[in-house]
TORKOL-4160 file (C-alpha; in steps of 0.2 Angstrom, whole numbers, padded with zeros to 4 digits, m for minus):
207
<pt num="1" X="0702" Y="0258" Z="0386"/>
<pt num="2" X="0703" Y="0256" Z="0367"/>
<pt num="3" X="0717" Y="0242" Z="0363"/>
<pt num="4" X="0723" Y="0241" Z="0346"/>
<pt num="5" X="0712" Y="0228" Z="0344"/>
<pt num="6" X="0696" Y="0236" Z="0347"/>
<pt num="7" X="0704" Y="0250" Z="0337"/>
<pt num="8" X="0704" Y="0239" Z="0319"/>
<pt num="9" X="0685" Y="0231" Z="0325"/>
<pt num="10" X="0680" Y="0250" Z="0324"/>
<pt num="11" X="0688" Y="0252" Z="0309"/>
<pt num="12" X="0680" Y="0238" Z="0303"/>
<pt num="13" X="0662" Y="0241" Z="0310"/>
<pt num="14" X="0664" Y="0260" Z="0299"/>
<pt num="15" X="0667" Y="0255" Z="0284"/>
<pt num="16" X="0652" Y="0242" Z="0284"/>
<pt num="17" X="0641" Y="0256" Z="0292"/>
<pt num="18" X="0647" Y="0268" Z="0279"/>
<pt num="19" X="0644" Y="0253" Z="0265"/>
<pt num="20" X="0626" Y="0251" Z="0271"/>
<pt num="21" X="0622" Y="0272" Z="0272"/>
<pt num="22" X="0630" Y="0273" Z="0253"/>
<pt num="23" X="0613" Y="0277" Z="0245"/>
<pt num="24" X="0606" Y="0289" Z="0261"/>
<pt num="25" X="0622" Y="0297" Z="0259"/>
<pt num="26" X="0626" Y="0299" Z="0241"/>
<pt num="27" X="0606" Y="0307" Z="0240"/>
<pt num="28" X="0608" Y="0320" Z="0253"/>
<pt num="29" X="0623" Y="0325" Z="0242"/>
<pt num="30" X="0613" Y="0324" Z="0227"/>
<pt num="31" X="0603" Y="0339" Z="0234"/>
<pt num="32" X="0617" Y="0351" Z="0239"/>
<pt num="33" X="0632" Y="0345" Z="0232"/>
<pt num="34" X="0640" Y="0335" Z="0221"/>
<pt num="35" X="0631" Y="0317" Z="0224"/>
<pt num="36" X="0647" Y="0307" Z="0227"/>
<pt num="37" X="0649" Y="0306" Z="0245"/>
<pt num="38" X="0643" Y="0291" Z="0248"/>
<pt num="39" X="0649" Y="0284" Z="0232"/>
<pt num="40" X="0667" Y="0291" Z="0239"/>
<pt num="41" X="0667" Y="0285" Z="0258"/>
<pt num="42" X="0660" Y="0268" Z="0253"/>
<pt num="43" X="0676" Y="0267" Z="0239"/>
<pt num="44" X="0688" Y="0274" Z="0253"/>
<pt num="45" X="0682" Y="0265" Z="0268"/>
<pt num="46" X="0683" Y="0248" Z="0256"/>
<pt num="47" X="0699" Y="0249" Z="0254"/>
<pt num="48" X="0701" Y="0254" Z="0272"/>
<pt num="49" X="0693" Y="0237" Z="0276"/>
<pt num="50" X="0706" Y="0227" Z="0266"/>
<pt num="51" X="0719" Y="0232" Z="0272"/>
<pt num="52" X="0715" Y="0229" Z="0290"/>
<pt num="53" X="0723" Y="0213" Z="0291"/>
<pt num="54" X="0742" Y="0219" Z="0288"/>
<pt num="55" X="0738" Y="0232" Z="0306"/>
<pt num="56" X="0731" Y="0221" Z="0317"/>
<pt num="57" X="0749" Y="0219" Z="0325"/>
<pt num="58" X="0752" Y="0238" Z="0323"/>
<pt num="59" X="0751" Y="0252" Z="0337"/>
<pt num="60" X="0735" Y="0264" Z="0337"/>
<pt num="61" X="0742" Y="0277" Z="0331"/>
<pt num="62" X="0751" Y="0267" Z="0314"/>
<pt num="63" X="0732" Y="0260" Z="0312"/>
<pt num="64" X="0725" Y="0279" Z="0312"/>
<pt num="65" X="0739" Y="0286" Z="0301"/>
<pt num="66" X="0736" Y="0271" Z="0289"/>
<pt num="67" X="0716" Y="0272" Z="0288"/>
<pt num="68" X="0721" Y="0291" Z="0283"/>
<pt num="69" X="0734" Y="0289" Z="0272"/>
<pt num="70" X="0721" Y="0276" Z="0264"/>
<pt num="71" X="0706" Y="0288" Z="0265"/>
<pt num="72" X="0715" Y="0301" Z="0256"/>
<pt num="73" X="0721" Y="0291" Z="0241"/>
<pt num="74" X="0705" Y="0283" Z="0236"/>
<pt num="75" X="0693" Y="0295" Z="0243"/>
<pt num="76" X="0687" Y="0308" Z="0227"/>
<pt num="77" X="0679" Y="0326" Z="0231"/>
<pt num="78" X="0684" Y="0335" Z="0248"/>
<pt num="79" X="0680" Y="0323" Z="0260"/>
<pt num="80" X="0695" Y="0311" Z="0256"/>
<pt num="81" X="0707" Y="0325" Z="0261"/>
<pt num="82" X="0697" Y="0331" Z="0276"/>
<pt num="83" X="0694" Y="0312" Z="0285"/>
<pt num="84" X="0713" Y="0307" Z="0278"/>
<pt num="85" X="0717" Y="0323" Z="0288"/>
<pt num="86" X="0708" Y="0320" Z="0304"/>
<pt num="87" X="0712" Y="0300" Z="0303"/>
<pt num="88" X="0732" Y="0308" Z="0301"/>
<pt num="89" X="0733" Y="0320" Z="0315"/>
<pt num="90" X="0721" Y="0308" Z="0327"/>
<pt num="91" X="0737" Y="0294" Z="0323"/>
<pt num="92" X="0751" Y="0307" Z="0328"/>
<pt num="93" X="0741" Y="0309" Z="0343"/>
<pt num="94" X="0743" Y="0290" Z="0347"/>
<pt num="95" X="0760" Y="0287" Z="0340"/>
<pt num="96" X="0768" Y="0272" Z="0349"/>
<pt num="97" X="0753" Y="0269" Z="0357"/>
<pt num="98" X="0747" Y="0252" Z="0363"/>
<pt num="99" X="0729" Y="0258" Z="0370"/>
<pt num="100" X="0720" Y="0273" Z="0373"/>
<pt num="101" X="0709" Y="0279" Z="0389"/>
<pt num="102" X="0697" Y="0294" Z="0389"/>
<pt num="103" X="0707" Y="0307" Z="0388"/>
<pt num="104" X="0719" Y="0301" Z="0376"/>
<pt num="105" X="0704" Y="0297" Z="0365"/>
<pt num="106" X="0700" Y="0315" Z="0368"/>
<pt num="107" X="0717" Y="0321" Z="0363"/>
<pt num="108" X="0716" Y="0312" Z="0347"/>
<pt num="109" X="0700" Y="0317" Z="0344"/>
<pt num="110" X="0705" Y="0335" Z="0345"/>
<pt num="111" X="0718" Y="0334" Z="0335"/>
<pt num="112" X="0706" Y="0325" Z="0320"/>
<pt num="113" X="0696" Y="0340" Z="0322"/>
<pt num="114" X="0707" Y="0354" Z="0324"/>
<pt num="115" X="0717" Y="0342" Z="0308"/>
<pt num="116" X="0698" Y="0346" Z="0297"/>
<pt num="117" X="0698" Y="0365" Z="0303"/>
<pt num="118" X="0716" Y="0370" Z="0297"/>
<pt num="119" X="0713" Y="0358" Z="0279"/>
<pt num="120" X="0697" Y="0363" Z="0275"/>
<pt num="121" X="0700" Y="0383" Z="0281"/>
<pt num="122" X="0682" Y="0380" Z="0290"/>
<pt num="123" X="0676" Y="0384" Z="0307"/>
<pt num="124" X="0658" Y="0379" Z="0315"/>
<pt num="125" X="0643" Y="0385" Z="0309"/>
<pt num="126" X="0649" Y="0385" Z="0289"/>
<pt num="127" X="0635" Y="0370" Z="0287"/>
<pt num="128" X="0649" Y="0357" Z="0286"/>
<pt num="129" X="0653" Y="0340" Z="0295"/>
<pt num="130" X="0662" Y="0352" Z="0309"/>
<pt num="131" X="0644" Y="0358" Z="0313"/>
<pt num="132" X="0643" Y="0338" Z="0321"/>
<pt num="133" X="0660" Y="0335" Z="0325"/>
<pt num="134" X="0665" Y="0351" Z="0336"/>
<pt num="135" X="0648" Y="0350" Z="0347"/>
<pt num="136" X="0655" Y="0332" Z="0350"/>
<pt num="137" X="0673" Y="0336" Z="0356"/>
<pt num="138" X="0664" Y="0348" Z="0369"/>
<pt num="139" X="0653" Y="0334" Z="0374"/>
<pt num="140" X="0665" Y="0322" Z="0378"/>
<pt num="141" X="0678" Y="0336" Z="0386"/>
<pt num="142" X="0662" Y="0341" Z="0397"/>
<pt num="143" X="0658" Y="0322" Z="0400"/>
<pt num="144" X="0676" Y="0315" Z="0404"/>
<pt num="145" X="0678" Y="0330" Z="0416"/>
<pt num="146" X="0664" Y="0326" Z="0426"/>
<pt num="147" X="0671" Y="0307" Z="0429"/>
<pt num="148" X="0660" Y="0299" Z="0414"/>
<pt num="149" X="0666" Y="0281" Z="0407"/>
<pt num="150" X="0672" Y="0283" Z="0387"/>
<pt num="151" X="0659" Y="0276" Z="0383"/>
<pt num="152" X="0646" Y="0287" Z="0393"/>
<pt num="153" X="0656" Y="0301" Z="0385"/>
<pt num="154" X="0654" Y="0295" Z="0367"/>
<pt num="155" X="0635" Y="0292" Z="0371"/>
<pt num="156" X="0636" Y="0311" Z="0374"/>
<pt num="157" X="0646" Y="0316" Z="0360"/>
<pt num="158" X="0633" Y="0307" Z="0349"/>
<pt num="159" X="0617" Y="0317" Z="0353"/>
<pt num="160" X="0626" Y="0333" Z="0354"/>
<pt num="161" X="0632" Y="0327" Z="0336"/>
<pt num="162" X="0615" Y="0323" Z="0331"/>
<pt num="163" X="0610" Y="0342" Z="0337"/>
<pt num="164" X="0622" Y="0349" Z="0326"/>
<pt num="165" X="0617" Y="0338" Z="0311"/>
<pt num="166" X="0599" Y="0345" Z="0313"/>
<pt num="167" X="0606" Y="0363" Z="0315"/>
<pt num="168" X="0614" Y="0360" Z="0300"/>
<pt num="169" X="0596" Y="0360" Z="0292"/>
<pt num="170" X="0593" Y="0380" Z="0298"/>
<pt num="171" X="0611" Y="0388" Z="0291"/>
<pt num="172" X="0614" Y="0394" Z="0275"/>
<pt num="173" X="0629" Y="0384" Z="0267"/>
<pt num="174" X="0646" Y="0396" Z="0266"/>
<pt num="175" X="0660" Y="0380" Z="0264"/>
<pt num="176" X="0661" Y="0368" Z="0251"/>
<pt num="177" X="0652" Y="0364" Z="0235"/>
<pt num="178" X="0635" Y="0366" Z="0244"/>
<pt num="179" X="0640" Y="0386" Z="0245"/>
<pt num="180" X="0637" Y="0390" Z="0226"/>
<pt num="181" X="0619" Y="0389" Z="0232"/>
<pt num="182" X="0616" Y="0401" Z="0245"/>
<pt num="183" X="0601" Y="0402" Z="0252"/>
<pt num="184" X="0594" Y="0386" Z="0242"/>
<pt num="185" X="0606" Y="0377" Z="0254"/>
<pt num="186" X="0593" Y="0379" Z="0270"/>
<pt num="187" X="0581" Y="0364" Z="0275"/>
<pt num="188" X="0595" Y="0351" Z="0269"/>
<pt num="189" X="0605" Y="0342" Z="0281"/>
<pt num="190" X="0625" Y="0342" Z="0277"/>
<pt num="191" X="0630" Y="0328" Z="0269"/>
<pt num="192" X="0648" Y="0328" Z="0280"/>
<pt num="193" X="0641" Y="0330" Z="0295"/>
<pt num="194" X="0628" Y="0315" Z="0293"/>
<pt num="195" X="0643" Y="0304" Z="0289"/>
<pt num="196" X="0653" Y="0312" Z="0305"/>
<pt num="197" X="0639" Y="0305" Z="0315"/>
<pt num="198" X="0638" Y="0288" Z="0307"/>
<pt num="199" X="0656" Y="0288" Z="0313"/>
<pt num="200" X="0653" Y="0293" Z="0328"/>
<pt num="201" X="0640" Y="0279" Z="0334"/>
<pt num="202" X="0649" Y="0267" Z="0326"/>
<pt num="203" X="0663" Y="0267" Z="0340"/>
<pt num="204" X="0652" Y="0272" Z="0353"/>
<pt num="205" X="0644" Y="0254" Z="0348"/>
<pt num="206" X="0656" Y="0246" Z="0349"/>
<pt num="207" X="0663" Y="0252" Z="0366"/>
């Protein structure tokens, strides 16, 4: 179970994760992109942090449409729209809700997901942060229906994350800034993906 407690630690334990992988971030971007993202999740996610105090009485899914609705104001470049999004539609997902099991987490997460597809006009395999994100709603789909804790579940959604960030390595870029440069685009990790699975350990830590 995530309480909305919890929910505002993981908030929390992102940004300062996102803080500290500002400069890993920022130079995969420099490569294939614009070399702002980490300059732009550390902005967005700081003000994110800020606010926390004024939703620690709120319901999950008012502290998800807030970190959204924050994300996508201060955030610059494409990633403030896309984790605003996904943040956004995880909240409706929760709305009125005081915790969240497995499968609500998985409903939410879903939504984020299916949320980044429909904003970005992106699908799998584009070399984008979907590349990590969708291999980890499969993983904790599979997981949760063979009985596994949250946690467990998120453990798996991680490495199957982490196999879709290194993929990202082998496909030519066809989404995103990173696109204008073809095939120049191979043997670079994506940027959005790397920071999807930052995410990603970050509240399987902290379950």
């Amino acid at each position: 179970m995530i309480d909305n407690k919890k929910m505002c630690e993981i908030i929390e334990a992102m940004a300062e994760k996102i803080q500290a992988q500002k400069d890993f971030l920022t130079e995969l971007d420099n490569e294939i992109g614009d070399g702002d993202h980490g300059i732009n999740m550390a902005r967005g996610f700081g003000a994110v942090k800020e606010k926390l105090p004024g939703m620690a009485d709120k319901d999950i899914g008012a502290i998800l449409k807030e970190v959204g609705m924050t994300l996508v104001s201060t955030v610059g470049g494409a990633s403030g729209p896309l984790y605003g999004t996904a943040f956004m539609k995880a909240g409706m997902a929760c709305k009125g809700m005081a915790e969240i099991d497995g499968q609500q987490f998985l409903t939410a997460f879903s939504a984020a997901v299916a949320g980044i597809k429909q904003r970005g006009k992106s699908e799998e395999g584009e070399k984008t942060m979907l590349d990590a994100l969708c291999p980890a709603e499969r993983a904790i789909a599979e997981a949760l229906n063979e009985g596994a804790t949250l946690k467990e579940a998120l453990g798996k959604a991680v490495d199957a994350a982490e196999d879709g960030l290194v993929h990202t390595k082998d496909i030519i870029a066809t989404k995103g800034r990173a696109s204008y440069l073809g095939e120049r685009s191979l043997g670079h990790q994506d940027p959005g993906a790397t920071s999807s699975l930052l995410l990603l350990q970050v509240i399987e830590a902290a379950l």
